[in-house]
Biopython code that builds the backbone (N, CA, C, O; Angstrom):
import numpy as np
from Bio.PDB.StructureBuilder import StructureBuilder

atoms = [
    (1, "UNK", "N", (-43.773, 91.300, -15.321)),
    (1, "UNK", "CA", (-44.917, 90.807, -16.079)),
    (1, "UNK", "C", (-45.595, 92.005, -16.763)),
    (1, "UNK", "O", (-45.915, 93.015, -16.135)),
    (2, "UNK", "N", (-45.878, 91.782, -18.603)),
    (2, "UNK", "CA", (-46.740, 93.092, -18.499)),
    (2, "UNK", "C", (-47.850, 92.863, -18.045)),
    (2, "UNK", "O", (-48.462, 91.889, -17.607)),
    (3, "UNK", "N", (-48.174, 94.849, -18.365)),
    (3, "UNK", "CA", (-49.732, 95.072, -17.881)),
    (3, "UNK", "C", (-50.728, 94.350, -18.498)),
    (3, "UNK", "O", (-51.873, 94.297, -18.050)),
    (4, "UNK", "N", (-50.291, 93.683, -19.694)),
    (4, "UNK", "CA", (-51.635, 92.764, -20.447)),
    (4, "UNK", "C", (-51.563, 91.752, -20.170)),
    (4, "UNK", "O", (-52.093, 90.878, -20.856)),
    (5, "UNK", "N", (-50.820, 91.461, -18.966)),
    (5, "UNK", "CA", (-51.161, 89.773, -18.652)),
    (5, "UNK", "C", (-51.946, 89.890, -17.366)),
    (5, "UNK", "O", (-51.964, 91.026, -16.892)),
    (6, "UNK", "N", (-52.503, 89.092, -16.802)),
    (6, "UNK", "CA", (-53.930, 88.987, -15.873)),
    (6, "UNK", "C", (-52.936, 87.900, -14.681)),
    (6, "UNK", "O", (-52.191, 86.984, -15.033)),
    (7, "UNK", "N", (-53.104, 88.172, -13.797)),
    (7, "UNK", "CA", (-53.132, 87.835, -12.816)),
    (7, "UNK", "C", (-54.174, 86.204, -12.603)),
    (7, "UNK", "O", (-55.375, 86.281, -12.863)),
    (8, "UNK", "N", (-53.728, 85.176, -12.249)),
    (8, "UNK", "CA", (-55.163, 84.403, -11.818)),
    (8, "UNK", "C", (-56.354, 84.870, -10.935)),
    (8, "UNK", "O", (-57.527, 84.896, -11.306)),
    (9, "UNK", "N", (-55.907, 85.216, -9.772)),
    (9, "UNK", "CA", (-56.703, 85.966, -9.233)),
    (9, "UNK", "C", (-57.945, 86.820, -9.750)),
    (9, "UNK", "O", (-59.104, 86.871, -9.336)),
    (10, "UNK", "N", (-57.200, 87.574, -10.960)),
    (10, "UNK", "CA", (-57.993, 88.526, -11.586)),
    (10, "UNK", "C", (-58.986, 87.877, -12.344)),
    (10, "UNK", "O", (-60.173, 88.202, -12.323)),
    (11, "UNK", "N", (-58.285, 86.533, -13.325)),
    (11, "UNK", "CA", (-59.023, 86.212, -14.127)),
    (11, "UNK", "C", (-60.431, 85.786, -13.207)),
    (11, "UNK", "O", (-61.561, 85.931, -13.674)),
    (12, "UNK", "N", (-60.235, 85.371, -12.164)),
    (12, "UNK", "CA", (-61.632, 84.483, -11.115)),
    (12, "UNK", "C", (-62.250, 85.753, -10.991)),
    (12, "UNK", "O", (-63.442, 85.872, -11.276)),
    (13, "UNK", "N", (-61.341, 87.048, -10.461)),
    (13, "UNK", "CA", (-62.913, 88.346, -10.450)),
    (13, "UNK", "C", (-63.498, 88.982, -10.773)),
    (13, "UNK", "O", (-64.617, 89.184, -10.302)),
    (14, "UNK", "N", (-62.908, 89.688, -11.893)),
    (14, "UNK", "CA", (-63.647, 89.954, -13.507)),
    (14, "UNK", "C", (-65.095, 89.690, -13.830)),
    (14, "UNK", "O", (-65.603, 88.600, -14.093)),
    (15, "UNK", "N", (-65.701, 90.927, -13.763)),
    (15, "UNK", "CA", (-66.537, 90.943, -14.503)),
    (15, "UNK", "C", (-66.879, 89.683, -15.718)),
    (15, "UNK", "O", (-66.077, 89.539, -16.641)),
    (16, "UNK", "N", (-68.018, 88.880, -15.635)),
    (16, "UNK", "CA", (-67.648, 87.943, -17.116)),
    (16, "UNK", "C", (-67.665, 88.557, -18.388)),
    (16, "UNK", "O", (-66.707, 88.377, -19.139)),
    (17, "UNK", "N", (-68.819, 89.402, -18.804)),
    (17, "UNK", "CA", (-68.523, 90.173, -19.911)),
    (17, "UNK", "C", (-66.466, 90.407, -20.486)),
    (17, "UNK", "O", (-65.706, 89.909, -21.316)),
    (18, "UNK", "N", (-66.422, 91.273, -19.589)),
    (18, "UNK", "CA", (-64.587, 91.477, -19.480)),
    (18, "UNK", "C", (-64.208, 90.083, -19.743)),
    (18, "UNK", "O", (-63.530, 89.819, -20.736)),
    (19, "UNK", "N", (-64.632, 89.085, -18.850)),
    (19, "UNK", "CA", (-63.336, 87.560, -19.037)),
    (19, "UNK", "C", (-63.782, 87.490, -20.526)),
    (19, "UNK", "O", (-62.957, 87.915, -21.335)),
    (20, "UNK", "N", (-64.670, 87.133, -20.890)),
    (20, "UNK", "CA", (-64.698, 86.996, -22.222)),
    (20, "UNK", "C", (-64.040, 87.382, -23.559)),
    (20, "UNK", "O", (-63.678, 86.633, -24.466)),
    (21, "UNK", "N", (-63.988, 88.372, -23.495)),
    (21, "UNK", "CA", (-63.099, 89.487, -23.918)),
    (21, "UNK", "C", (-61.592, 89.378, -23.941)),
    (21, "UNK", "O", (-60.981, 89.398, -25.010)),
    (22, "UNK", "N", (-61.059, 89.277, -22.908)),
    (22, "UNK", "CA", (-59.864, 89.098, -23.003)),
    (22, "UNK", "C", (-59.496, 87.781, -22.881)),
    (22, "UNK", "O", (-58.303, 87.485, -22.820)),
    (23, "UNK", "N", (-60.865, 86.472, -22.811)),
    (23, "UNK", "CA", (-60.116, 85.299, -23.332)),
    (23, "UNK", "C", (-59.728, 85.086, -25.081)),
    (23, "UNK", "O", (-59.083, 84.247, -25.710)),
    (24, "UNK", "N", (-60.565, 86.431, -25.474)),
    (24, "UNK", "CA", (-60.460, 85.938, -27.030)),
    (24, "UNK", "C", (-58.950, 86.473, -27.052)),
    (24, "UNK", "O", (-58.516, 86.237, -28.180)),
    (25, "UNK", "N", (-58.116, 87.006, -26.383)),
    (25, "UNK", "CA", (-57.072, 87.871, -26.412)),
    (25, "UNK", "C", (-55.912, 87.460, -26.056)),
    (25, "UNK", "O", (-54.848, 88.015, -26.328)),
    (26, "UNK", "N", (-56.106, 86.171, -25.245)),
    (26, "UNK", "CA", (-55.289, 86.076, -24.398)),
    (26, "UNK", "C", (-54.635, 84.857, -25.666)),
    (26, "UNK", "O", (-55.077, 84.534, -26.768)),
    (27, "UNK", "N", (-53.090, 84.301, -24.689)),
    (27, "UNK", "CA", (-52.348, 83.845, -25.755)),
    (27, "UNK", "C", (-52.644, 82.440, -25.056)),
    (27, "UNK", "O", (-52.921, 82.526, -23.859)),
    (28, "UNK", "N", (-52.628, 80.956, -25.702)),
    (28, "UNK", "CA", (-52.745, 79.671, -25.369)),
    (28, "UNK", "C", (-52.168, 79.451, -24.583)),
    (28, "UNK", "O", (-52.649, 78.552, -23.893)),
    (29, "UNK", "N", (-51.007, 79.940, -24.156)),
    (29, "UNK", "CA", (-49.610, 79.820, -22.952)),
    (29, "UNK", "C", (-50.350, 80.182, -21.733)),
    (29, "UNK", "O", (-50.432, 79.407, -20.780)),
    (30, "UNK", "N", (-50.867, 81.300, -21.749)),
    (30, "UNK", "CA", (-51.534, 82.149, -20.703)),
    (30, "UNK", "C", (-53.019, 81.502, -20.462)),
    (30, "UNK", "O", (-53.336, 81.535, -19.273)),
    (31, "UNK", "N", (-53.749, 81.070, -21.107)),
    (31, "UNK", "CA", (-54.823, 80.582, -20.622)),
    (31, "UNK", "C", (-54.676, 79.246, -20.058)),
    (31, "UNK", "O", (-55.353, 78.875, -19.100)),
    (32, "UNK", "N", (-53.616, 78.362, -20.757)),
    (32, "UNK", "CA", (-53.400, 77.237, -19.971)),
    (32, "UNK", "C", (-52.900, 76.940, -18.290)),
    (32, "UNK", "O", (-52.969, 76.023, -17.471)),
    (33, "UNK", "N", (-52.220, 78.720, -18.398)),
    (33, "UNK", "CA", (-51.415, 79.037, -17.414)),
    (33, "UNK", "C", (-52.661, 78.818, -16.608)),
    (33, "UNK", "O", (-52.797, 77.700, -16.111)),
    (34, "UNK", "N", (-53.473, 79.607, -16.430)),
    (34, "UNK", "CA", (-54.764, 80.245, -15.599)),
    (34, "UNK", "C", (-55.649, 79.201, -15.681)),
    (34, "UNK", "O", (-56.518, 79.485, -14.857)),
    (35, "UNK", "N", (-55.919, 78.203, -16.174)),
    (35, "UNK", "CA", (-56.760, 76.944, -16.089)),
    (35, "UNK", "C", (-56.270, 76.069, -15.021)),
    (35, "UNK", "O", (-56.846, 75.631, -14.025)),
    (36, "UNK", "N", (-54.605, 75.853, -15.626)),
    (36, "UNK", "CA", (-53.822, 75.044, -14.690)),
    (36, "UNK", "C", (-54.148, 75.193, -13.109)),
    (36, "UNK", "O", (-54.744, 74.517, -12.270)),
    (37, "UNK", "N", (-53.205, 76.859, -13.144)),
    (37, "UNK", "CA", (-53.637, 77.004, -11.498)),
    (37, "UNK", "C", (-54.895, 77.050, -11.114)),
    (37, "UNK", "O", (-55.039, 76.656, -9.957)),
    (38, "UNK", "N", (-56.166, 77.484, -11.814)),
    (38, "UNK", "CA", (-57.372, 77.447, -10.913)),
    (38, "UNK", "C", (-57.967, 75.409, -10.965)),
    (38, "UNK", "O", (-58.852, 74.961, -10.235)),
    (39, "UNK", "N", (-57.665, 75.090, -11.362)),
    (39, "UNK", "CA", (-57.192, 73.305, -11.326)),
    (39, "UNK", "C", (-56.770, 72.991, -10.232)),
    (39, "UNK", "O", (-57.424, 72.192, -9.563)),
    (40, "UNK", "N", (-55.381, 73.607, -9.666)),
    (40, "UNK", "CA", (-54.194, 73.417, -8.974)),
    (40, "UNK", "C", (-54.979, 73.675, -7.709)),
    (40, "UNK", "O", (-54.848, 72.945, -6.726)),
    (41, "UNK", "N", (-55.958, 74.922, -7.738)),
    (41, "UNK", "CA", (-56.608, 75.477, -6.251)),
    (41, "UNK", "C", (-57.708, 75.109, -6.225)),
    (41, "UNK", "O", (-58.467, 75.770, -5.515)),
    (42, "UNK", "N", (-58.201, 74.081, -6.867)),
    (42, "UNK", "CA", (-59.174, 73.328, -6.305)),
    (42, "UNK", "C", (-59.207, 71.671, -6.366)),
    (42, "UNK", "O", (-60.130, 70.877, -6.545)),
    (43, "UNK", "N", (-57.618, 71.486, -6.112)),
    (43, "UNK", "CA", (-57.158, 70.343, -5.668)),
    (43, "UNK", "C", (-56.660, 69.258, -6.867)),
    (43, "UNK", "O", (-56.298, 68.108, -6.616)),
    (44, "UNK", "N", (-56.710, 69.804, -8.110)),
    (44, "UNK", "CA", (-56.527, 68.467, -9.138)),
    (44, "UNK", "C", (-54.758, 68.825, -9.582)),
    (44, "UNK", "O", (-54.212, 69.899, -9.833)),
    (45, "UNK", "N", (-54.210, 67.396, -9.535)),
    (45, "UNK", "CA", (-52.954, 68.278, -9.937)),
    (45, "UNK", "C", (-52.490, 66.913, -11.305)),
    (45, "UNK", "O", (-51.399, 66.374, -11.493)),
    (46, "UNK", "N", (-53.827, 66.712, -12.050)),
    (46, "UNK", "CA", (-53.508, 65.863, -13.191)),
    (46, "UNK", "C", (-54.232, 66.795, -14.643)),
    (46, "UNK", "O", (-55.135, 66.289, -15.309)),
    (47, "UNK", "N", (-53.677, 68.148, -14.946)),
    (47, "UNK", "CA", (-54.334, 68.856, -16.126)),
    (47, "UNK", "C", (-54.421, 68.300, -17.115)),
    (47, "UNK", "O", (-55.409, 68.439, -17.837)),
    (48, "UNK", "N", (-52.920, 67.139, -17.564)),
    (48, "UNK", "CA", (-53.696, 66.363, -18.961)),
    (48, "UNK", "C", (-54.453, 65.998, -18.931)),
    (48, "UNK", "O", (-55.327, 66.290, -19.747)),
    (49, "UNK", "N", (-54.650, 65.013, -17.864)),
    (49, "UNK", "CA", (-55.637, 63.861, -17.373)),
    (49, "UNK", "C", (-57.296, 64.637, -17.483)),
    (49, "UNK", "O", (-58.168, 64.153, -18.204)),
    (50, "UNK", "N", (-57.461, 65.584, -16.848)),
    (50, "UNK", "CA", (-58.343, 66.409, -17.052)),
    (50, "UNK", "C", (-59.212, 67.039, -18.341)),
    (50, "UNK", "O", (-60.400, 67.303, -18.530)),
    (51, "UNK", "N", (-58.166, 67.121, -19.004)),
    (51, "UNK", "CA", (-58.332, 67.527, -20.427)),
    (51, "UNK", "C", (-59.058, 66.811, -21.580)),
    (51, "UNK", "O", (-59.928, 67.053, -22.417)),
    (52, "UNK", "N", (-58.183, 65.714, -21.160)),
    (52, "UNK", "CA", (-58.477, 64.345, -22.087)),
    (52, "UNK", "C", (-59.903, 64.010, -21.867)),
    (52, "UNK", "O", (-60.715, 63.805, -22.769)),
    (53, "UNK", "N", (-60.216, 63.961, -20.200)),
    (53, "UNK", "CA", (-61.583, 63.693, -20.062)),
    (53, "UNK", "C", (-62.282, 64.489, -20.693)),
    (53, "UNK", "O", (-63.277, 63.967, -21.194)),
    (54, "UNK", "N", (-62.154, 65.586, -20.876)),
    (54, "UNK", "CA", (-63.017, 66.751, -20.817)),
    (54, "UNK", "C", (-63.566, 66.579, -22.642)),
    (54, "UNK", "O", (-64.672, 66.714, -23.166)),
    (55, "UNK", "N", (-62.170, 66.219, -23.217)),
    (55, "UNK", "CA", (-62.717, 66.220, -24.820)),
    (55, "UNK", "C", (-63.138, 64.860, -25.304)),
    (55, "UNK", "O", (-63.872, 64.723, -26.283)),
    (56, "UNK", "N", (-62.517, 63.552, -24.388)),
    (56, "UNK", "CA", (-63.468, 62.523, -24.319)),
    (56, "UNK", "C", (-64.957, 62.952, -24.250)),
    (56, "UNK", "O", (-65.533, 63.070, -25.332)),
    (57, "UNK", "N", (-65.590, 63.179, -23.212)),
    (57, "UNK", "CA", (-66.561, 63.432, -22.814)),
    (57, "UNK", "C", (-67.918, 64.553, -24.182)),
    (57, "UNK", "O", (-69.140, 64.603, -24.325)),
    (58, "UNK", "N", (-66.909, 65.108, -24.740)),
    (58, "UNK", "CA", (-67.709, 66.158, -25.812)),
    (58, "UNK", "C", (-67.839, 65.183, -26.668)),
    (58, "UNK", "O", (-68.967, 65.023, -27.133)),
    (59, "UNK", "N", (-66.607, 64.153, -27.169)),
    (59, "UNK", "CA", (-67.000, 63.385, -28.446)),
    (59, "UNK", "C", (-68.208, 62.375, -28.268)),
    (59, "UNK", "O", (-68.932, 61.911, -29.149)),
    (60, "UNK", "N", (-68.239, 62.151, -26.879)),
    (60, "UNK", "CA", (-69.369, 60.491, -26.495)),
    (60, "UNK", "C", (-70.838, 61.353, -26.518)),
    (60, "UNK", "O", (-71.923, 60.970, -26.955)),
    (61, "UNK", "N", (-70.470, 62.697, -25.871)),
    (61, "UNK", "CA", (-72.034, 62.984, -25.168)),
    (61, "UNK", "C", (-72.890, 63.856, -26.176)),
    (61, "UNK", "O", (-73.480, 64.872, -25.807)),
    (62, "UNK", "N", (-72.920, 63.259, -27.821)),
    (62, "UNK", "CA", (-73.259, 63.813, -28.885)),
    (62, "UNK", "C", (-75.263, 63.851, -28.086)),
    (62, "UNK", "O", (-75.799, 62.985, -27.393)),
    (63, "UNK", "N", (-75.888, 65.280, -28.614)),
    (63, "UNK", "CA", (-76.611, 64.979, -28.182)),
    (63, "UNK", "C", (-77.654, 64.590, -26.845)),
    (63, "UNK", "O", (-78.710, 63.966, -26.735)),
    (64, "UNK", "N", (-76.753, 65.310, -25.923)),
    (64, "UNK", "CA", (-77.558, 64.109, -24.480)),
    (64, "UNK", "C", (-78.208, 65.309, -24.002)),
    (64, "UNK", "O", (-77.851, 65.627, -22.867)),
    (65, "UNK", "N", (-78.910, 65.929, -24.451)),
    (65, "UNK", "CA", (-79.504, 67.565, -23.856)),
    (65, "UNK", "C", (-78.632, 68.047, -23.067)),
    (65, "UNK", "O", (-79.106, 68.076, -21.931)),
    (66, "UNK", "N", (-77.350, 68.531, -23.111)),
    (66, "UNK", "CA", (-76.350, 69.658, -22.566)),
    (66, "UNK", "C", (-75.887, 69.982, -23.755)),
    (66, "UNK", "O", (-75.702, 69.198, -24.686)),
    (67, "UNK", "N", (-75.685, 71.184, -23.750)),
    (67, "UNK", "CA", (-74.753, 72.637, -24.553)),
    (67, "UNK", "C", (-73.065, 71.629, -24.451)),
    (67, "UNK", "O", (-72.793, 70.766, -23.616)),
    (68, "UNK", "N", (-72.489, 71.955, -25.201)),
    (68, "UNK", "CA", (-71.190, 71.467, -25.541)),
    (68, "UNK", "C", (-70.166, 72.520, -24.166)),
    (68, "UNK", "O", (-68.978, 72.342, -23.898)),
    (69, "UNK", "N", (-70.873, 73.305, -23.682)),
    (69, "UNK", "CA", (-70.332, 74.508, -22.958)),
    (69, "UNK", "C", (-71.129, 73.740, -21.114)),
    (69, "UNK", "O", (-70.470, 73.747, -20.075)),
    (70, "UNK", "N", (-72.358, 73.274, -21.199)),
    (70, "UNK", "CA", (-72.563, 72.579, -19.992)),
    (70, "UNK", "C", (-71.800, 71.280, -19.530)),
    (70, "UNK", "O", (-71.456, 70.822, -18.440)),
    (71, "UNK", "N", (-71.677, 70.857, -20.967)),
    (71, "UNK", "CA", (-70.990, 69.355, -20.924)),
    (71, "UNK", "C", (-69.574, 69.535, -20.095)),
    (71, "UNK", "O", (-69.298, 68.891, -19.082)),
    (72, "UNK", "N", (-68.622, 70.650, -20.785)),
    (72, "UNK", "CA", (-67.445, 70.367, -20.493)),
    (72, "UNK", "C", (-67.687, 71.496, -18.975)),
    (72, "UNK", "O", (-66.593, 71.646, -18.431)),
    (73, "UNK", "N", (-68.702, 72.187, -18.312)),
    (73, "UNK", "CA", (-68.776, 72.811, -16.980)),
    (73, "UNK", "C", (-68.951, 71.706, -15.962)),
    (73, "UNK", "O", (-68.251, 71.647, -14.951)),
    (74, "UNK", "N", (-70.297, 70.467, -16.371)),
    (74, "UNK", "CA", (-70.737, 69.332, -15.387)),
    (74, "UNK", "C", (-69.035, 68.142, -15.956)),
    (74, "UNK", "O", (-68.836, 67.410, -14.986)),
    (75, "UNK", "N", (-68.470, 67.975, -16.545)),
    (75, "UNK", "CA", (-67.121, 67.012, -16.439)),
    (75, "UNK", "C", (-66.089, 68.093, -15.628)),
    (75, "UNK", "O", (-65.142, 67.586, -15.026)),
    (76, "UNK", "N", (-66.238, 69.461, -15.598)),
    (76, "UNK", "CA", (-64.973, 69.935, -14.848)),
    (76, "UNK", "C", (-65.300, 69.838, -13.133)),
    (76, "UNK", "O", (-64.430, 69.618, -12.290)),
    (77, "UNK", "N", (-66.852, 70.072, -12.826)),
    (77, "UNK", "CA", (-67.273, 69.748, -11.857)),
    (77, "UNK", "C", (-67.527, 68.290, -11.016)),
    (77, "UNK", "O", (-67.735, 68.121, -9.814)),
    (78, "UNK", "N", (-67.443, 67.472, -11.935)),
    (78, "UNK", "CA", (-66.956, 65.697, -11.273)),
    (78, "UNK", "C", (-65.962, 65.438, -11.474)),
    (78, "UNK", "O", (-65.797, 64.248, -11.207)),
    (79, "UNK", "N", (-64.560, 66.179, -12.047)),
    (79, "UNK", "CA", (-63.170, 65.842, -12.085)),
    (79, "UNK", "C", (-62.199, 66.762, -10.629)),
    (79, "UNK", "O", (-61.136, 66.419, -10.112)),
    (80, "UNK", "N", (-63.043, 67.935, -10.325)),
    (80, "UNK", "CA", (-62.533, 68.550, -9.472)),
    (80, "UNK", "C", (-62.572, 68.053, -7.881)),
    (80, "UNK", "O", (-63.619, 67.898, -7.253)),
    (81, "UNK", "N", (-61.388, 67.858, -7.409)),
    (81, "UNK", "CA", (-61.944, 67.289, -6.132)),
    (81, "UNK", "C", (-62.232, 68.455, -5.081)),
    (81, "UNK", "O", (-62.438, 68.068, -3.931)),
    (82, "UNK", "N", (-62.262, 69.388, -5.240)),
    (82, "UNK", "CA", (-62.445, 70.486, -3.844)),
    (82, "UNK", "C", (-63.764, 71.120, -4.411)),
    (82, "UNK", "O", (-63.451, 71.536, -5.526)),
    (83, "UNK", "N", (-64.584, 71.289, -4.268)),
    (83, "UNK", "CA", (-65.937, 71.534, -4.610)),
    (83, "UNK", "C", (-65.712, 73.178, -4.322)),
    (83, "UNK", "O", (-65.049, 73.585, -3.368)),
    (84, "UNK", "N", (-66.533, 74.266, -5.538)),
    (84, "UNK", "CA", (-65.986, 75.596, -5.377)),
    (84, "UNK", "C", (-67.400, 76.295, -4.662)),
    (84, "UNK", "O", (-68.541, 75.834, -4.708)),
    (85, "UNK", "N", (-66.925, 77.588, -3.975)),
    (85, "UNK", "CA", (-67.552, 78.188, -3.269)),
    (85, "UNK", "C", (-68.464, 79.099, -4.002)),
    (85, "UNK", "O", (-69.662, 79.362, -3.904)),
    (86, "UNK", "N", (-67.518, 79.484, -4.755)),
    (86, "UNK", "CA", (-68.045, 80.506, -6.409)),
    (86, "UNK", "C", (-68.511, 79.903, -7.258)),
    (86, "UNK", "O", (-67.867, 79.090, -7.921)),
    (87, "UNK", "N", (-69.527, 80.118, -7.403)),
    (87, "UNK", "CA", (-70.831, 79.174, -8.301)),
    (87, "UNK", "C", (-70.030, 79.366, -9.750)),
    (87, "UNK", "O", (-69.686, 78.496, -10.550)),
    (88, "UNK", "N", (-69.855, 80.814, -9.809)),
    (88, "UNK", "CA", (-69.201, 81.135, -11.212)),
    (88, "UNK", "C", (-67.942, 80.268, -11.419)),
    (88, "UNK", "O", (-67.758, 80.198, -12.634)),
    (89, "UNK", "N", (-67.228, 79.747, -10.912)),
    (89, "UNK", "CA", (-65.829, 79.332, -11.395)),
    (89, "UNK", "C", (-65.892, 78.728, -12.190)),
    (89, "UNK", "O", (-65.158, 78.872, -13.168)),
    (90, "UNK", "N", (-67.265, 77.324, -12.049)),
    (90, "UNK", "CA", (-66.768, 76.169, -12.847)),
    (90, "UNK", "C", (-66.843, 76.702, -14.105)),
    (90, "UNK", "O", (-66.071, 76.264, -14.957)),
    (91, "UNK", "N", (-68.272, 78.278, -14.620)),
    (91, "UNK", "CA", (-68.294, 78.538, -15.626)),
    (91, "UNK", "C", (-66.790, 79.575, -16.346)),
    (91, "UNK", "O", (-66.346, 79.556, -17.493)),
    (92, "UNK", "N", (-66.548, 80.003, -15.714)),
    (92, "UNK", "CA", (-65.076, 80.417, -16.115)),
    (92, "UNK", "C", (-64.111, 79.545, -16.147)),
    (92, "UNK", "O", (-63.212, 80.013, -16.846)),
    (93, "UNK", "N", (-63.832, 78.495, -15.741)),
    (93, "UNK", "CA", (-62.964, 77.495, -16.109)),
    (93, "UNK", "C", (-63.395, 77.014, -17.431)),
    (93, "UNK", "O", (-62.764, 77.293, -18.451)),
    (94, "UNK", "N", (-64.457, 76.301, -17.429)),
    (94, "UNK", "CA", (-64.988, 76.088, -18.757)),
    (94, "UNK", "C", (-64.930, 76.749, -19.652)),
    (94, "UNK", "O", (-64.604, 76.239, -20.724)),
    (95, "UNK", "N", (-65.235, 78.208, -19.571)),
    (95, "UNK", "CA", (-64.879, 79.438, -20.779)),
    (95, "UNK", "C", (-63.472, 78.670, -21.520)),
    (95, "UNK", "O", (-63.390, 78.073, -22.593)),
    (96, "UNK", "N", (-62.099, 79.047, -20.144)),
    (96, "UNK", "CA", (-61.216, 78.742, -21.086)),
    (96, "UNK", "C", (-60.734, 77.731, -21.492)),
    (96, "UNK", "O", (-59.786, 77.768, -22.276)),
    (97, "UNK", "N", (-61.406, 76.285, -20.945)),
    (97, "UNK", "CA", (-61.286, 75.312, -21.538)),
    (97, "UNK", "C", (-61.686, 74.946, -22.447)),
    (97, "UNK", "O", (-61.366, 73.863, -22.937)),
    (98, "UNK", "N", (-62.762, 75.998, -23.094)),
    (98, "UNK", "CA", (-63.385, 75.468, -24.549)),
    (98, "UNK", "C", (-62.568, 76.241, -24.823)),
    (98, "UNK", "O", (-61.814, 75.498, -25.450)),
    (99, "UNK", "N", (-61.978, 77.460, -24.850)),
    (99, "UNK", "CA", (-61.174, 78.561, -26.222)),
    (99, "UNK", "C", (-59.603, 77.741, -26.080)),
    (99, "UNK", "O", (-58.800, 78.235, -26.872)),
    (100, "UNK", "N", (-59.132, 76.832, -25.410)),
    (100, "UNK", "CA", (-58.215, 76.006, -24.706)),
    (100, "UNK", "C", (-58.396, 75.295, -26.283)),
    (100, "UNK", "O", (-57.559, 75.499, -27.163)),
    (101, "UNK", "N", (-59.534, 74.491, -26.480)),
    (101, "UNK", "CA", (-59.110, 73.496, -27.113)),
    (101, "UNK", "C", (-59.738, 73.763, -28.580)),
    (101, "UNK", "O", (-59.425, 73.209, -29.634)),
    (102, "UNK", "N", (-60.786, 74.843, -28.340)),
    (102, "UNK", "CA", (-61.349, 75.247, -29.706)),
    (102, "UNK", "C", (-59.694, 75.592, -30.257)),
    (102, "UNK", "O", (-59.592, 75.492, -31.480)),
    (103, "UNK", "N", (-58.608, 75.918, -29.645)),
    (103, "UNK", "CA", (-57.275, 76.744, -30.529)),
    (103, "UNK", "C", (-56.666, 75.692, -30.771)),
    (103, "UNK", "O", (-55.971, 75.727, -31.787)),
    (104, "UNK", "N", (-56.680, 74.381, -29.967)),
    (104, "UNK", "CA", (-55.489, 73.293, -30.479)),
    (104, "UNK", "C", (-56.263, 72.413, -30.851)),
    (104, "UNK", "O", (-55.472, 71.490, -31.039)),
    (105, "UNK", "N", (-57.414, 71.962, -31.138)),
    (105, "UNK", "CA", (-58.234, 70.977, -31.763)),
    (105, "UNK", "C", (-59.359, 71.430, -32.188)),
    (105, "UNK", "O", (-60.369, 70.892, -31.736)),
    (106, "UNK", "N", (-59.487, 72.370, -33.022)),
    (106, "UNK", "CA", (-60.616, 73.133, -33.760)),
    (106, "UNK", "C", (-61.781, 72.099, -34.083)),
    (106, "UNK", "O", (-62.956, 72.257, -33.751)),
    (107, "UNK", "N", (-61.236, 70.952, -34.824)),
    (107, "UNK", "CA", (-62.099, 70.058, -35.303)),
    (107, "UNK", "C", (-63.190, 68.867, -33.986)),
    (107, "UNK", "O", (-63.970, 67.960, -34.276)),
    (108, "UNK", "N", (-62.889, 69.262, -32.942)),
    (108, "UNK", "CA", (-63.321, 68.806, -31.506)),
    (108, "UNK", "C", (-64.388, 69.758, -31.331)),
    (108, "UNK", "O", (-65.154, 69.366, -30.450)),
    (109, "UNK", "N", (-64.704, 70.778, -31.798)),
    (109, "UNK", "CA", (-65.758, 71.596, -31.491)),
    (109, "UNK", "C", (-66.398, 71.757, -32.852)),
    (109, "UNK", "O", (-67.407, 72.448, -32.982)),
]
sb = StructureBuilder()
sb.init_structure("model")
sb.init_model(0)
sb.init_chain("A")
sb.init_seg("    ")
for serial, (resi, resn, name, xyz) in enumerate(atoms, 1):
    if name == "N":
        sb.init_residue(resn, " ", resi, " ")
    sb.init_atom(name, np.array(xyz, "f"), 0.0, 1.0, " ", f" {name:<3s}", serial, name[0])
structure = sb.get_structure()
């Protein structure tokens, strides 16, 4: 593996400044990769299914006082069934689930 690919692990301990950074960097393959499994380790093993909700959920909730960035953090947090220990995750999951779909459905954001 090269050195410019991230580990999952890594991506969860990273500094956020840093995740940020190298989500703008990272390639769609690789972030899906790292969504998937942190998905996978907190029990969901339906990522389309997930997804779909997730951009369902941005098109309905025009407006409802949440950030387009809270919206899709509170749907990753009622789709997940293992509830996380790291307050930060759901917001790093969310990171790359918006740069996830801001790259394959631009017009969704």
């Amino acid at each position: 593996m090269p050195d410019n690919i991230l580990q999952t692990h890594d991506v969860i301990k990273i500094k956020e400044a840093e995740l940020v950074e190298k989500l703008k960097t990272m390639s769609l393959e690789e972030l899906e990769f790292h969504a998937l499994n942190i998905m996978k380790d907190m029990g969901a093993d339906r990522y389309p299914q997930i997804m779909t909700t997730v951009m369902q959920t941005l098109q309905e909730d025009q407006g409802e006082g949440y950030s387009r960035f809270e919206t899709v953090q509170n749907t990753l947090q009622n789709e997940l069934p293992n509830k996380a220990y790291m307050s930060d995750i759901y917001a790093r999951l969310a990171a790359m689930v918006m740069t996830i779909i801001s790259r394959k459905y631009a017009d969704l954001l």
